[in-house]
PyMOL Python script that loads the backbone (N, CA, C, O; Angstrom):
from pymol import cmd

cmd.read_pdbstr("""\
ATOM      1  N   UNK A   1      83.161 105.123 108.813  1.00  0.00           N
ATOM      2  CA  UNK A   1      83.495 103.721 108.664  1.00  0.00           C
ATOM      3  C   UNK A   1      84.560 103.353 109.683  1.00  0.00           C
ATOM      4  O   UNK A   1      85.443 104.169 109.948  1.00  0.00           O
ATOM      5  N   UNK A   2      84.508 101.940 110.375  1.00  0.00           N
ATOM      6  CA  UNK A   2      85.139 101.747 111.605  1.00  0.00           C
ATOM      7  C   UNK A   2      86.491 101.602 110.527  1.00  0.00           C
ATOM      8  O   UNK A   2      86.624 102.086 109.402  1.00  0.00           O
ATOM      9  N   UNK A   3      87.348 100.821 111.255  1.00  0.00           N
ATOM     10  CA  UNK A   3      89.171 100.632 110.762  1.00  0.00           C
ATOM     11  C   UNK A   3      89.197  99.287 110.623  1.00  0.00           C
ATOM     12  O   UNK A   3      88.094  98.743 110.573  1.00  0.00           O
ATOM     13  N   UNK A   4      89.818  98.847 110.575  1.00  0.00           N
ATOM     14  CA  UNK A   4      90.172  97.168 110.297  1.00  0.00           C
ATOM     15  C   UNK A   4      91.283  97.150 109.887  1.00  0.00           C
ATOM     16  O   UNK A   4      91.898  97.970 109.205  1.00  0.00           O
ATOM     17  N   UNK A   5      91.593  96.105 110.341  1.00  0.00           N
ATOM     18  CA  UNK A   5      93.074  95.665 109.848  1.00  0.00           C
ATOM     19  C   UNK A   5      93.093  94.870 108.581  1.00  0.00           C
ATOM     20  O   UNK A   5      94.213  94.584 108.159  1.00  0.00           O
ATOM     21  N   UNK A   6      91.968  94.427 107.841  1.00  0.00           N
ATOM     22  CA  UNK A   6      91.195  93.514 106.726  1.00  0.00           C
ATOM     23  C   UNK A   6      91.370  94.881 105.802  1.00  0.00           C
ATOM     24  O   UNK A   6      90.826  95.926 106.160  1.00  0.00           O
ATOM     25  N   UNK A   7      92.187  94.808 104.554  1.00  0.00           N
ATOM     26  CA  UNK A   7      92.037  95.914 103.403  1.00  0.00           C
ATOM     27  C   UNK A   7      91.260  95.232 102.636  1.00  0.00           C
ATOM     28  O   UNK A   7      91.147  94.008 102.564  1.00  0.00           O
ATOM     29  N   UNK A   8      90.543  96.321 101.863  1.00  0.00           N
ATOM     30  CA  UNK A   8      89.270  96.211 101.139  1.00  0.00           C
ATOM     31  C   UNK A   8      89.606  94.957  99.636  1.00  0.00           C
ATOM     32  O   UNK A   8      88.891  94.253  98.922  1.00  0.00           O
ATOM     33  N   UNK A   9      91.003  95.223  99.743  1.00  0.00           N
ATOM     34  CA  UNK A   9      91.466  93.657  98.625  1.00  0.00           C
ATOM     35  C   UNK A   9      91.504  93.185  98.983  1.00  0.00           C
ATOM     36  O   UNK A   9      91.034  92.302  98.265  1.00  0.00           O
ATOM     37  N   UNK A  10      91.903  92.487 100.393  1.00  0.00           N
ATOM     38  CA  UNK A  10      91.329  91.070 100.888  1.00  0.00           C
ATOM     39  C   UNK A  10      90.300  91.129 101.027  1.00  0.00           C
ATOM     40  O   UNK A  10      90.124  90.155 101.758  1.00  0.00           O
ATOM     41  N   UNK A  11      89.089  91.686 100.840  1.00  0.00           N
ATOM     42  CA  UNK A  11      87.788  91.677 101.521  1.00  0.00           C
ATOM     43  C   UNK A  11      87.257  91.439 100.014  1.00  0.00           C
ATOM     44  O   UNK A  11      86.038  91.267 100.020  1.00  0.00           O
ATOM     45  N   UNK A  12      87.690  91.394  99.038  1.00  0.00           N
ATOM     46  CA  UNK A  12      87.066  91.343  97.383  1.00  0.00           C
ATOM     47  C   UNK A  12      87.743  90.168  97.278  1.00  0.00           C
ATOM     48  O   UNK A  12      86.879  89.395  96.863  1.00  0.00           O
ATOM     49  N   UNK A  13      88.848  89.500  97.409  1.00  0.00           N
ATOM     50  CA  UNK A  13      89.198  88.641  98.050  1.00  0.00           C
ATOM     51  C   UNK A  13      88.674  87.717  98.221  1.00  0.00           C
ATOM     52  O   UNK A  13      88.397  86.890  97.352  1.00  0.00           O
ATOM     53  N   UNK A  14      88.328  87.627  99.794  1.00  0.00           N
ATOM     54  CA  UNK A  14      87.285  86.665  99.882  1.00  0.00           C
ATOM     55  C   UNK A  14      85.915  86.528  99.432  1.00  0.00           C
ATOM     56  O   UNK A  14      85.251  85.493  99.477  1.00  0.00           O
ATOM     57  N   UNK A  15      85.546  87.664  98.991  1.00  0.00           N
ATOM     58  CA  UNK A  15      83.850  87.005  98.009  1.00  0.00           C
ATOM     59  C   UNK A  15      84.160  86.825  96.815  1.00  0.00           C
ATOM     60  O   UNK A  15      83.314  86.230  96.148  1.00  0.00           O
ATOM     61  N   UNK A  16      85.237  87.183  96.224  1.00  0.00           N
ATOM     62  CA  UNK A  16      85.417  86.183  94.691  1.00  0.00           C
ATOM     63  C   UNK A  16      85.555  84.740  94.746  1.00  0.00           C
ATOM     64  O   UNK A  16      85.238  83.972  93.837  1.00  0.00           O
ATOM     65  N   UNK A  17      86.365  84.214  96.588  1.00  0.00           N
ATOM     66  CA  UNK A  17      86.669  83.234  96.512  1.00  0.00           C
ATOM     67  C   UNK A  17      85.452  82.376  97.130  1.00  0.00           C
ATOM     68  O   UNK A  17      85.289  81.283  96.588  1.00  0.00           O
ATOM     69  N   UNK A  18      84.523  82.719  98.241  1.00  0.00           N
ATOM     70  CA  UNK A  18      83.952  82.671  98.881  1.00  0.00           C
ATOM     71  C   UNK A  18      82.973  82.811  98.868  1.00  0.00           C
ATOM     72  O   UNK A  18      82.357  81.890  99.404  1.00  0.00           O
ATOM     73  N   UNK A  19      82.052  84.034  98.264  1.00  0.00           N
ATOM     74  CA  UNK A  19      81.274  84.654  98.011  1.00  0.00           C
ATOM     75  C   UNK A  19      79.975  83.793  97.479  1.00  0.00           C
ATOM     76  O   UNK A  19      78.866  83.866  98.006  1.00  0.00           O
ATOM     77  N   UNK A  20      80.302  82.953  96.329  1.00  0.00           N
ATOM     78  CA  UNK A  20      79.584  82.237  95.719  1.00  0.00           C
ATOM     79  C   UNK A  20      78.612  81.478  96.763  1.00  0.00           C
ATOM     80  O   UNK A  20      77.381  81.463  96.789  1.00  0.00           O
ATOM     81  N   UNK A  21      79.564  80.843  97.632  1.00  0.00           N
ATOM     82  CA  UNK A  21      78.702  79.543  98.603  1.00  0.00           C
ATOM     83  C   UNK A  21      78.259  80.588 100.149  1.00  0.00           C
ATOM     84  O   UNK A  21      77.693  80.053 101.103  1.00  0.00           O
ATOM     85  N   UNK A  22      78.544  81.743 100.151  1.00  0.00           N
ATOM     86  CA  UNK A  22      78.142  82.606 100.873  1.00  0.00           C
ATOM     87  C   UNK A  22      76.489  83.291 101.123  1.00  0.00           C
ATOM     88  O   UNK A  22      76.261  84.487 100.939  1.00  0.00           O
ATOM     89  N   UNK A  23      75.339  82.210 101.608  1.00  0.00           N
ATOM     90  CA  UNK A  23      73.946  82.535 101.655  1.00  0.00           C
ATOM     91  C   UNK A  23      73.563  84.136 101.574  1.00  0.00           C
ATOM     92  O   UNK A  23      72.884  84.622 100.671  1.00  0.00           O
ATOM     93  N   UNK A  24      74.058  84.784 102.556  1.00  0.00           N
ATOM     94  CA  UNK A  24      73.822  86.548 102.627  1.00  0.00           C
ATOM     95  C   UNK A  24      73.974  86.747 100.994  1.00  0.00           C
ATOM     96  O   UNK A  24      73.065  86.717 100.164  1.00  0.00           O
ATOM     97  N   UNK A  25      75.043  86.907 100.826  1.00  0.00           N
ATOM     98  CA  UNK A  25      76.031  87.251  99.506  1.00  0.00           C
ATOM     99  C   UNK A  25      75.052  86.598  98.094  1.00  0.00           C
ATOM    100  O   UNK A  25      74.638  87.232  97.124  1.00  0.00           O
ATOM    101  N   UNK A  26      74.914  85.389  98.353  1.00  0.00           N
ATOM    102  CA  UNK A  26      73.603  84.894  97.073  1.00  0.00           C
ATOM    103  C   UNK A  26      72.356  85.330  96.946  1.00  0.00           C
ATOM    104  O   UNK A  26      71.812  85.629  95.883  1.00  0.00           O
ATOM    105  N   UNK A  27      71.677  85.394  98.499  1.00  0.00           N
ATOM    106  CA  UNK A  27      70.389  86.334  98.437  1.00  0.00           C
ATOM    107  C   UNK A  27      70.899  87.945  98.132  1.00  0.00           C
ATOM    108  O   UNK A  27      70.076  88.449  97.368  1.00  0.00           O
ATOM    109  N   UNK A  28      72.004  88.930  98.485  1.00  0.00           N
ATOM    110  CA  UNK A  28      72.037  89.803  97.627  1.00  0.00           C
ATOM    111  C   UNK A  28      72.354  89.876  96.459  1.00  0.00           C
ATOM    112  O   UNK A  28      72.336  91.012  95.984  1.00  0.00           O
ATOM    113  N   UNK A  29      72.778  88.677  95.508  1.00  0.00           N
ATOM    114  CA  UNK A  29      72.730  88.702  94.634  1.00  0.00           C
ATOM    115  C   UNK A  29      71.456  88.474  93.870  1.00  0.00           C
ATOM    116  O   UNK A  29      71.344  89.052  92.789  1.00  0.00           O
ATOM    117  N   UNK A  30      70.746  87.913  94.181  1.00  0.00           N
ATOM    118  CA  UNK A  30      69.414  87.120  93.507  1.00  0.00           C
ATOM    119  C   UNK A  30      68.826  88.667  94.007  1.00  0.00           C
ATOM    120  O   UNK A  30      68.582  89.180  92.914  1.00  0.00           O
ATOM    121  N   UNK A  31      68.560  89.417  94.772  1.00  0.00           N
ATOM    122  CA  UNK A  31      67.779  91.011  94.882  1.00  0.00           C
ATOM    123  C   UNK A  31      68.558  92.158  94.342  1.00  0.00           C
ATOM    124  O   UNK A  31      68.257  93.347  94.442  1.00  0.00           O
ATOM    125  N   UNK A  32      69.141  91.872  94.014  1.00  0.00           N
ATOM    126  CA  UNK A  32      70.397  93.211  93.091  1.00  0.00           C
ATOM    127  C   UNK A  32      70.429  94.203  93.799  1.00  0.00           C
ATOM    128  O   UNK A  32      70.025  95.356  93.654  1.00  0.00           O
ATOM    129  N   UNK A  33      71.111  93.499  94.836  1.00  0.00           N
ATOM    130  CA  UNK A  33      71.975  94.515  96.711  1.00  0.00           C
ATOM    131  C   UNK A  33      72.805  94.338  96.157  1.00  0.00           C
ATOM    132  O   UNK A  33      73.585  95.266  96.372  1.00  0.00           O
ATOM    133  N   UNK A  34      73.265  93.560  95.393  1.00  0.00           N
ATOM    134  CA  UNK A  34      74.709  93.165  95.155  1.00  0.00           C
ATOM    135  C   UNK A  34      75.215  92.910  93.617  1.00  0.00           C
ATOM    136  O   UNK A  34      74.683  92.054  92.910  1.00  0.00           O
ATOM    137  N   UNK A  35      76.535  93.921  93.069  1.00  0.00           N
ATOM    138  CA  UNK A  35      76.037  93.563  91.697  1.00  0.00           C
ATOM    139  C   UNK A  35      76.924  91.936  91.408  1.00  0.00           C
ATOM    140  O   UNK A  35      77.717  91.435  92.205  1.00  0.00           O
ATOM    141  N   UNK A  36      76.668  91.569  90.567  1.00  0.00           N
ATOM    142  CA  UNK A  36      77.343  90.002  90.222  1.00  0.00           C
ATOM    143  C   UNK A  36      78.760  90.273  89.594  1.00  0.00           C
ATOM    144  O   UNK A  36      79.378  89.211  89.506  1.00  0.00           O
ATOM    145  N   UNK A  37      79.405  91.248  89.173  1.00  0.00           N
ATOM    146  CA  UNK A  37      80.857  91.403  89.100  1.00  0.00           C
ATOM    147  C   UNK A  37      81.490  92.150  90.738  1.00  0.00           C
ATOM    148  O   UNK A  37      82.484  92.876  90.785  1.00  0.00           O
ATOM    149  N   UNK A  38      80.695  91.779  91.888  1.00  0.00           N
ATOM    150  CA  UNK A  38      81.074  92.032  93.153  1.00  0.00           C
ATOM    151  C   UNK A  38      81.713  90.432  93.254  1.00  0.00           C
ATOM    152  O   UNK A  38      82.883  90.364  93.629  1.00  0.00           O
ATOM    153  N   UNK A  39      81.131  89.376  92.994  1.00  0.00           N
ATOM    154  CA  UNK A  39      81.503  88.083  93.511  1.00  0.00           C
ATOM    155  C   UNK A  39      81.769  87.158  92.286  1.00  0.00           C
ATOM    156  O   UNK A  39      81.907  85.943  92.422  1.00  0.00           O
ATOM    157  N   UNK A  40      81.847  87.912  90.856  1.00  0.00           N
ATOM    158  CA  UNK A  40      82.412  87.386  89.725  1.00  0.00           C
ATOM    159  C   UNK A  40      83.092  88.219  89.112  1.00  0.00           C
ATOM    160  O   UNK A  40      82.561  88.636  88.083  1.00  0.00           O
ATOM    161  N   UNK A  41      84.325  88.723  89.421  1.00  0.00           N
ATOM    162  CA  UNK A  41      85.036  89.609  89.251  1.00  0.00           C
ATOM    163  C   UNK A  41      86.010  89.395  87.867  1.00  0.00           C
ATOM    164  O   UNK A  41      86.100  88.198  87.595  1.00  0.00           O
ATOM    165  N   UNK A  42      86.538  90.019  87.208  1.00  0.00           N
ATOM    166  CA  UNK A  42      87.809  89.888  86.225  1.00  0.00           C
ATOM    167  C   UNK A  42      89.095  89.785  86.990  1.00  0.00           C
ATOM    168  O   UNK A  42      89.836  90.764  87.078  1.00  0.00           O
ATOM    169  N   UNK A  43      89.403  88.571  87.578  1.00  0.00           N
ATOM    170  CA  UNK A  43      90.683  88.630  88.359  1.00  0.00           C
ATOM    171  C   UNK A  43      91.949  88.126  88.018  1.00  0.00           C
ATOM    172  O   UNK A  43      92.725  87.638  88.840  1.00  0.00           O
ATOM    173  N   UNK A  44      92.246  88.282  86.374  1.00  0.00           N
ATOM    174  CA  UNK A  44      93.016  88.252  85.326  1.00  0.00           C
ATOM    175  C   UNK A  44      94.405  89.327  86.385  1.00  0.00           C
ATOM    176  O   UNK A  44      95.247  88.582  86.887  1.00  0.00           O
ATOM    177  N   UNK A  45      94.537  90.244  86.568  1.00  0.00           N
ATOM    178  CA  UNK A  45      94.975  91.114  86.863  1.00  0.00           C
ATOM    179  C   UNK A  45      95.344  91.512  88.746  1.00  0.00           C
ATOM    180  O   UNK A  45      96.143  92.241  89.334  1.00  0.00           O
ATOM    181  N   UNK A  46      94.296  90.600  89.130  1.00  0.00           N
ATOM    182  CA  UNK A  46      94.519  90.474  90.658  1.00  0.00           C
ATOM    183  C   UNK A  46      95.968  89.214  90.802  1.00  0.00           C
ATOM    184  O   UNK A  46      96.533  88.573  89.916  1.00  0.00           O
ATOM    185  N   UNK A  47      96.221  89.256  92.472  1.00  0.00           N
ATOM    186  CA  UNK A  47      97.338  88.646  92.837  1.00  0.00           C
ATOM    187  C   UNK A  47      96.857  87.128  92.795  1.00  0.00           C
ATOM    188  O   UNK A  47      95.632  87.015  92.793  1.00  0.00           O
ATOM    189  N   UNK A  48      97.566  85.965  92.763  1.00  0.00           N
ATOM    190  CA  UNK A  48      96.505  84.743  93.150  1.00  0.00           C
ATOM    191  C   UNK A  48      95.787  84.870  94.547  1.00  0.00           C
ATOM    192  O   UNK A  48      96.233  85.432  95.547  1.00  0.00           O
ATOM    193  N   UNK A  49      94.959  84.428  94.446  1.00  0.00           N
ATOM    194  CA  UNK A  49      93.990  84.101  95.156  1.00  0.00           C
ATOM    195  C   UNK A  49      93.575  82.527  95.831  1.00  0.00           C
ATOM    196  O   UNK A  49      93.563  81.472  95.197  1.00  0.00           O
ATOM    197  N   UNK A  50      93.227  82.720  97.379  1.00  0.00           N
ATOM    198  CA  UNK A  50      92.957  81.352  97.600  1.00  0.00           C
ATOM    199  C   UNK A  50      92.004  80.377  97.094  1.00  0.00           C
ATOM    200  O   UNK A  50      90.821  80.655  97.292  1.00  0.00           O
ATOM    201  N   UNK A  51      92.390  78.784  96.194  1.00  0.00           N
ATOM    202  CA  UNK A  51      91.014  78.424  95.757  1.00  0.00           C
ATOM    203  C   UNK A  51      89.940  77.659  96.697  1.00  0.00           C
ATOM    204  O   UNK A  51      89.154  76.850  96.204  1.00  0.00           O
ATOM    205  N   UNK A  52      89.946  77.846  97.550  1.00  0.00           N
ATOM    206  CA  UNK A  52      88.580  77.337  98.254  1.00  0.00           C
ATOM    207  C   UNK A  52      88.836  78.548 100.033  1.00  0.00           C
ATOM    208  O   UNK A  52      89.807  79.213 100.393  1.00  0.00           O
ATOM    209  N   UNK A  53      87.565  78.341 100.639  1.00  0.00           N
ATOM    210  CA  UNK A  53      87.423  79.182 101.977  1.00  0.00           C
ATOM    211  C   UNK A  53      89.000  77.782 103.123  1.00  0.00           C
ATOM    212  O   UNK A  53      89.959  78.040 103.852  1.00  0.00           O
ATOM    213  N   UNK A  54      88.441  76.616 102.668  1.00  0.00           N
ATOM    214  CA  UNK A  54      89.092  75.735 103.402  1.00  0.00           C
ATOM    215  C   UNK A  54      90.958  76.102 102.805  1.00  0.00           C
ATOM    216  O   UNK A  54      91.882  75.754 103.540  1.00  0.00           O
ATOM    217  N   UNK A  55      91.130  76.527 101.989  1.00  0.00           N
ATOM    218  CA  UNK A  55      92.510  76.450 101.513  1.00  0.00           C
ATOM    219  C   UNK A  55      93.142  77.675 102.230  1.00  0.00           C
ATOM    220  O   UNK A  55      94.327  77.619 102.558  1.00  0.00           O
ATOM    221  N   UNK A  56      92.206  79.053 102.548  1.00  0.00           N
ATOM    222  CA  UNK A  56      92.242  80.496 102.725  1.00  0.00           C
ATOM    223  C   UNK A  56      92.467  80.236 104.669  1.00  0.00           C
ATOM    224  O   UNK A  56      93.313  80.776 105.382  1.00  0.00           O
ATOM    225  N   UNK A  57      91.327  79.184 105.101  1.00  0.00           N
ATOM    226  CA  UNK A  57      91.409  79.055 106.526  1.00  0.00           C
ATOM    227  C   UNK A  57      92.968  78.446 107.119  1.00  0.00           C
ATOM    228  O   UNK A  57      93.619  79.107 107.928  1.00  0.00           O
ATOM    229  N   UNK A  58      93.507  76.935 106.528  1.00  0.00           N
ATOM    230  CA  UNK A  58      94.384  76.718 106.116  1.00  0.00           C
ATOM    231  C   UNK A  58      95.584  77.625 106.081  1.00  0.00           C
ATOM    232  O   UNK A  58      96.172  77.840 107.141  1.00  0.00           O
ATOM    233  N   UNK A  59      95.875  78.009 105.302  1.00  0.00           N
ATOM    234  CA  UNK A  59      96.956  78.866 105.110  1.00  0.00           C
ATOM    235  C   UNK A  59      96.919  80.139 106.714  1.00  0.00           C
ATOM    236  O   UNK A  59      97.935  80.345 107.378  1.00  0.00           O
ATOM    237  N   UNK A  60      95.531  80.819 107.031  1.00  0.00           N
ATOM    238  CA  UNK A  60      95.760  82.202 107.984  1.00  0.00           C
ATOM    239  C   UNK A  60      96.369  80.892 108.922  1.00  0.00           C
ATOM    240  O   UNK A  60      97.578  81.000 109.128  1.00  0.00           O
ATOM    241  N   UNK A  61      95.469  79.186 109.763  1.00  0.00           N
ATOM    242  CA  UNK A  61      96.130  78.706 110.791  1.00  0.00           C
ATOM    243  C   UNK A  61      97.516  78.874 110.658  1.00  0.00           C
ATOM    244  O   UNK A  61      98.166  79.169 111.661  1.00  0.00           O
ATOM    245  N   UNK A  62      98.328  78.664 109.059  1.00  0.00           N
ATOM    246  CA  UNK A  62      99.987  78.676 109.439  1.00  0.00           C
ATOM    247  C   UNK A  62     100.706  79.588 109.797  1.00  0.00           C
ATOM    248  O   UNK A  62     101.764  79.544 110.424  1.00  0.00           O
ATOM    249  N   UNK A  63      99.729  81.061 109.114  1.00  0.00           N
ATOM    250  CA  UNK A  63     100.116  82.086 109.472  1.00  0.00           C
ATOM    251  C   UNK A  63     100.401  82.871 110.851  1.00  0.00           C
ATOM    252  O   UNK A  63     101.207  83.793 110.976  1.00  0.00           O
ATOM    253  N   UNK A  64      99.387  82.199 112.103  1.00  0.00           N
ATOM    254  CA  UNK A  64      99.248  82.574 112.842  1.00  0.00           C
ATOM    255  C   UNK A  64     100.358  81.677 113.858  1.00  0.00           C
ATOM    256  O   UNK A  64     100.968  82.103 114.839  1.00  0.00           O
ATOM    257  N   UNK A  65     100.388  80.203 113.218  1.00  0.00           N
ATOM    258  CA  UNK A  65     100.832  79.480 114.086  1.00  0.00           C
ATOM    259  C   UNK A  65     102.652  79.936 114.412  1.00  0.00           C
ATOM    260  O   UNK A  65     103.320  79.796 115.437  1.00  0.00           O
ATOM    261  N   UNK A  66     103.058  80.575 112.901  1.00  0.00           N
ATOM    262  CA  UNK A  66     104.161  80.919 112.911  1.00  0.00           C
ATOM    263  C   UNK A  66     104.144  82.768 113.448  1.00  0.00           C
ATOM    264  O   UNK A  66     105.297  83.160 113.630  1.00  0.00           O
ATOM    265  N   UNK A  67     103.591  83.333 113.580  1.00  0.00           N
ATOM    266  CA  UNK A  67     103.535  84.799 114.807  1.00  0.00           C
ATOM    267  C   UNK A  67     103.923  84.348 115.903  1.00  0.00           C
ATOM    268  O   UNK A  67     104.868  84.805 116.546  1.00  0.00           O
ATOM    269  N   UNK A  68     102.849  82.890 116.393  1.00  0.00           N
ATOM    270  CA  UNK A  68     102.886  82.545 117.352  1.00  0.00           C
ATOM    271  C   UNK A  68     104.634  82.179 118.005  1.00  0.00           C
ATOM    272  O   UNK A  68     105.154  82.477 119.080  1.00  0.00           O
ATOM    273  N   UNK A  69     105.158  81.432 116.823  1.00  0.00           N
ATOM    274  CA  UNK A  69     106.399  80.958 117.475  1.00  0.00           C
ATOM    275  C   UNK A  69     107.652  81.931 117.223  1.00  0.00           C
ATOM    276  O   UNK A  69     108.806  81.686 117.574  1.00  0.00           O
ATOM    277  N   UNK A  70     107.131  83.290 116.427  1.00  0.00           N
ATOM    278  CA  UNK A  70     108.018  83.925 116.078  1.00  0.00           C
ATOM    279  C   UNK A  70     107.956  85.304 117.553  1.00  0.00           C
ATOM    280  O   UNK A  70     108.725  86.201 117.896  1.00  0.00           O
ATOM    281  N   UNK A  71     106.594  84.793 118.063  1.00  0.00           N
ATOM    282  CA  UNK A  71     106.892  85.664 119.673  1.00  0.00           C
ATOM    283  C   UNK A  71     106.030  87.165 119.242  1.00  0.00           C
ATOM    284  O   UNK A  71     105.942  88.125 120.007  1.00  0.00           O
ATOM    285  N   UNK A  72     105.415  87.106 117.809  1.00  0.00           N
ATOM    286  CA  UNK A  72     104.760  88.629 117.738  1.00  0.00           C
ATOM    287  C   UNK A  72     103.180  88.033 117.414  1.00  0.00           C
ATOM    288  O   UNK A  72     102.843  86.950 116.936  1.00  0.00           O
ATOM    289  N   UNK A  73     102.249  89.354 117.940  1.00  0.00           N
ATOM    290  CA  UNK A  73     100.911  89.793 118.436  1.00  0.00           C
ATOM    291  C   UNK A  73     100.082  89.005 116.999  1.00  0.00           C
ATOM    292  O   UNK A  73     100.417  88.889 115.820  1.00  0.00           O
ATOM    293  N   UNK A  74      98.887  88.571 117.769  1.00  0.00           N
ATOM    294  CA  UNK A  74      98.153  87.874 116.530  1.00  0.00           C
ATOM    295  C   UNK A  74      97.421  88.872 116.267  1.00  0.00           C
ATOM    296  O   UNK A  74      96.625  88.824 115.329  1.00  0.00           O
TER     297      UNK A  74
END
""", "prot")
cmd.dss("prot")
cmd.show_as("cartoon", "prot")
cmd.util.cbc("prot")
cmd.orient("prot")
């Protein structure tokens, strides 16, 4: 498996948040590639989470915008 800088909790992450309106992700759900507590998770116990992809995009632009002015690597 390659490396990433993306940990596998942000990556559950975004298909709890995402996942739903995610075409790939619905057709593996509708063929059971994918089980449905992959993208309907118990996230009682997880950190908050972003509520929409637009709120998640949002937030990384500020994130980046402030690396940017803080002079370190995006």
């Amino acid at each position: 498996m390659a490396t990433t800088d993306t940990s596998w909790r942000e990556l559950a992450g975004w298909l709890a948040v995402v996942g739903p309106q995610h075409v790939p992700t619905r057709m593996a759900l509708i063929t059971g590639a994918l089980p449905r507590e992959a993208v309907y998770p118990d996230t009682r116990d997880w950190p908050a989470l972003h509520a929409s992809l637009a709120d998640l995009l949002t937030r990384r632009q500020e994130q980046l915008a402030a690396r940017e002015r803080d002079g370190a690597p995006r």
